[in-house]
C-alpha positions in Angstrom: -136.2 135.7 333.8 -139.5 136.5 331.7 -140.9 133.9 329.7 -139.9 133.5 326.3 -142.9 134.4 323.9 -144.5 133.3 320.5 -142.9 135.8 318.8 -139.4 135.8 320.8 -139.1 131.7 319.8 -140.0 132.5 316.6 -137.3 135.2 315.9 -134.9 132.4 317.4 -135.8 130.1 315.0 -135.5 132.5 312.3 -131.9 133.8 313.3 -130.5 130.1 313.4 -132.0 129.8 309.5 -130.1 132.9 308.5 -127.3 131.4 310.4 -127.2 128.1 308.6 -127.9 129.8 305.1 -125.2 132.2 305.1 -122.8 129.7 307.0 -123.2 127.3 304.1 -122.7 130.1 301.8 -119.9 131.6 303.3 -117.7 128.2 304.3 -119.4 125.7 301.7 -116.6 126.2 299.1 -114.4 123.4 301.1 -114.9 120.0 300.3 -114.4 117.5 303.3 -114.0 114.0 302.8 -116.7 112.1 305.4 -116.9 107.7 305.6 -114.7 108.3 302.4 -117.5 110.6 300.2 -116.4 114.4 299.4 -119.5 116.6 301.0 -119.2 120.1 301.3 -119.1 121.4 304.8 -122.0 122.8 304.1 -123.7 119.6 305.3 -123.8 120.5 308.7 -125.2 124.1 308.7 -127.6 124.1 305.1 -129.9 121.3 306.9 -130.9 124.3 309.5 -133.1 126.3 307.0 -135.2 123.3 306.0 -135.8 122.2 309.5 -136.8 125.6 310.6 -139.0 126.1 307.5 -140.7 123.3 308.4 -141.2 124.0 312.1 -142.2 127.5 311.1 -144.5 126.4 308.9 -146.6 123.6 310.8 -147.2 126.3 313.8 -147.6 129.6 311.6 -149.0 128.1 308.2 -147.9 128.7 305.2 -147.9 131.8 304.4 -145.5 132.7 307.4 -143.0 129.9 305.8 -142.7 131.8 302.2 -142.1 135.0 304.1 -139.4 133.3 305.5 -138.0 131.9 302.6 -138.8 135.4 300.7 -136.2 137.0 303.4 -134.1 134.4 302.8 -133.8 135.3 299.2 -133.2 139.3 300.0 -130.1 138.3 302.5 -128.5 136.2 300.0 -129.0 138.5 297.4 -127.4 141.2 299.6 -124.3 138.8 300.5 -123.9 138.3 297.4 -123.5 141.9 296.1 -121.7 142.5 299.7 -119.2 139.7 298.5 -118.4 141.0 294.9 -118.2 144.8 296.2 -114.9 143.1 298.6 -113.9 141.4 296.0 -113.7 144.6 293.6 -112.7 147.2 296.2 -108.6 147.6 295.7 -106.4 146.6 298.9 -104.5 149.1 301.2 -100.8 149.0 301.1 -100.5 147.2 304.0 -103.1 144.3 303.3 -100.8 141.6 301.7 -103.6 139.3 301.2 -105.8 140.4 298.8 -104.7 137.5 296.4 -105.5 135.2 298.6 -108.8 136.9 299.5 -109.9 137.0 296.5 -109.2 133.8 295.2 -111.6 132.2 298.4 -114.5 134.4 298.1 -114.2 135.0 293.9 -115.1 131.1 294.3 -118.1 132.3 296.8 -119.5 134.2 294.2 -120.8 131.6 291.9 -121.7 129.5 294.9 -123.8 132.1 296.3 -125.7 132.7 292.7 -126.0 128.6 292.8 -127.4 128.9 296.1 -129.7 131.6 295.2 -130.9 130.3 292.7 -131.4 126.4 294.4 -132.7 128.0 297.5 -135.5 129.4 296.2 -136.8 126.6 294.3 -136.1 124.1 296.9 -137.9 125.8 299.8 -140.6 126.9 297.7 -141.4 123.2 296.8 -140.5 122.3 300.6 -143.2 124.2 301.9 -145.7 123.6 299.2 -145.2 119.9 299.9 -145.0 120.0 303.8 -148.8 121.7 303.4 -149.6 119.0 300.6 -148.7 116.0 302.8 -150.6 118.5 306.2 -153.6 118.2 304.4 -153.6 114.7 302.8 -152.7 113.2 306.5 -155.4 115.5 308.2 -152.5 117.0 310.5 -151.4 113.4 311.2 -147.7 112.4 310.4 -145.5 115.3 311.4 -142.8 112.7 311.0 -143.9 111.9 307.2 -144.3 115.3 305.9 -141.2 117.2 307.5 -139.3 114.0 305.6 -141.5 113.4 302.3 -141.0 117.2 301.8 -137.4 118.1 303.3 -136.4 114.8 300.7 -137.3 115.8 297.6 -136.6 119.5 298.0 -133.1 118.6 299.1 -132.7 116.6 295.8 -134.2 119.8 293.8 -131.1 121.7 296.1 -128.5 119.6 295.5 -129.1 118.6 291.9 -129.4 122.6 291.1 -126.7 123.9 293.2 -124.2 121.2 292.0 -124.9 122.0 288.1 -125.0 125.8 288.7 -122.0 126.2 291.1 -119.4 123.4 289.5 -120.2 122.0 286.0 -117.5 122.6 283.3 -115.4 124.2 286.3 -112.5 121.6 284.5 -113.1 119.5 281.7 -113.4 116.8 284.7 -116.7 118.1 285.9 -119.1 116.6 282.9 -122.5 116.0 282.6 -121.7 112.2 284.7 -119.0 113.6 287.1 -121.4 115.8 288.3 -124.2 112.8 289.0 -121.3 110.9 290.7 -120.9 113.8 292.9 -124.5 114.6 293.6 -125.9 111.5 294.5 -123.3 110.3 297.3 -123.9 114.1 298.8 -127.8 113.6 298.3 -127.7 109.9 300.4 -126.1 112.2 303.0 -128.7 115.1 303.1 -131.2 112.3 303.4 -129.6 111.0 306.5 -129.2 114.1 307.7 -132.9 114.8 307.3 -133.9 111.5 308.6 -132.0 112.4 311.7 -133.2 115.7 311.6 -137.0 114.4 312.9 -136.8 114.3 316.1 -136.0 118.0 316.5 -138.9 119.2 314.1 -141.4 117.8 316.7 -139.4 119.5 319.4 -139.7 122.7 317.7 -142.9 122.4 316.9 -144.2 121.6 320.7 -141.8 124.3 321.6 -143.2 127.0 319.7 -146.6 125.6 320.3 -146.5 126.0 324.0 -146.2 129.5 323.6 -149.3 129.3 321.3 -151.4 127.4 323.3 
């Protein structure tokens, strides 16, 4: 079997962060109930993009990492106009679901606007602080900078996507509903990213071994 190249680990990586976006896109409307806190499913595929950003990143710099996040933006922009054209497009006689349909991804559409909107600022801050804490550490403390910057950027995600995508949805979901829901899903993005270190430094070596 011929050896897997730069470029052919690289497109890998990149297909599992398209994966994980439009996964969390797509099946982040239901609401799971984990060590009794509500989390979106989301949880387990949205952590993807901001590990491969960061892997990306630390081996191809930064500019490679904003393409990637640039692309990111096109194919949610294109789900999302790929999602409303469904939604508006009138059902054959024999479909006998379109109510149903309609009523799962209508709910897609202002997540995926939320999710537009918080992915872009989130892993434009990632980066920017992944290269911040790269140069302050010399290129010491892969650990420290894939978690200082994955961190905050999550609570720039969460706190954006929450307000965009839910508040006012009922008169339950007010200004302090919504902090009560953001902050136990936040604790659990940390852990996630926490737990999420010991793959950045075997993507990193990965894709460097290729480099070398």
């Amino acid at each position: 079997m011929k050896k897997l190249t730069l470029d052919n680990k690289t497109d890998i990586l990149t297909g599992i962060f398209f994966v994980g976006l439009v996964a969390a896109n797509l099946l982040g409307g239901k609401i799971t109930t984990i060590f009794g806190i509500s989390v979106s499913v989301a949880i387990f595929t949205y952590p993807l993009t901001f590990l491969v950003t960061d892997i990306i990143a630390e081996v191809h710099g930064k500019a490679k990492g904003y393409s990637l996040v640039l692309s990111g933006m096109v194919c949610l922009l294109i789900l999302l106009l790929i999602t409303y054209l469904s939604i508006i497009l009138p059902p054959n006689a024999r479909y006998a679901h379109n109510d149903s349909y309609v009523a799962v991804f209508q709910a897609s559409l202002r997540f995926i606007i939320a999710s537009v909107i918080a992915f872009i600022l989130s892993q434009i801050h990632d980066i920017w602080s992944f290269h911040f804490w790269k140069e302050k550490t010399q290129g010491r403390f892969l650990w420290l900078r894939n978690n200082a910057s994955t961190m905050v950027s999550q609570f720039i995600d969460t706190v954006v996507f929450m307000f965009i995508a839910f508040y006012q949805v009922s008169p339950k979901f007010d200004f302090a509903f919504m902090w009560h829901l953001i902050i136990p899903y936040y604790l659990f993005k940390v852990v996630f990213a926490l737990l999420d270190t010991p793959f950045c430094y075997l993507g990193v070596n990965w894709l460097k071994k290729s480099k070398e």
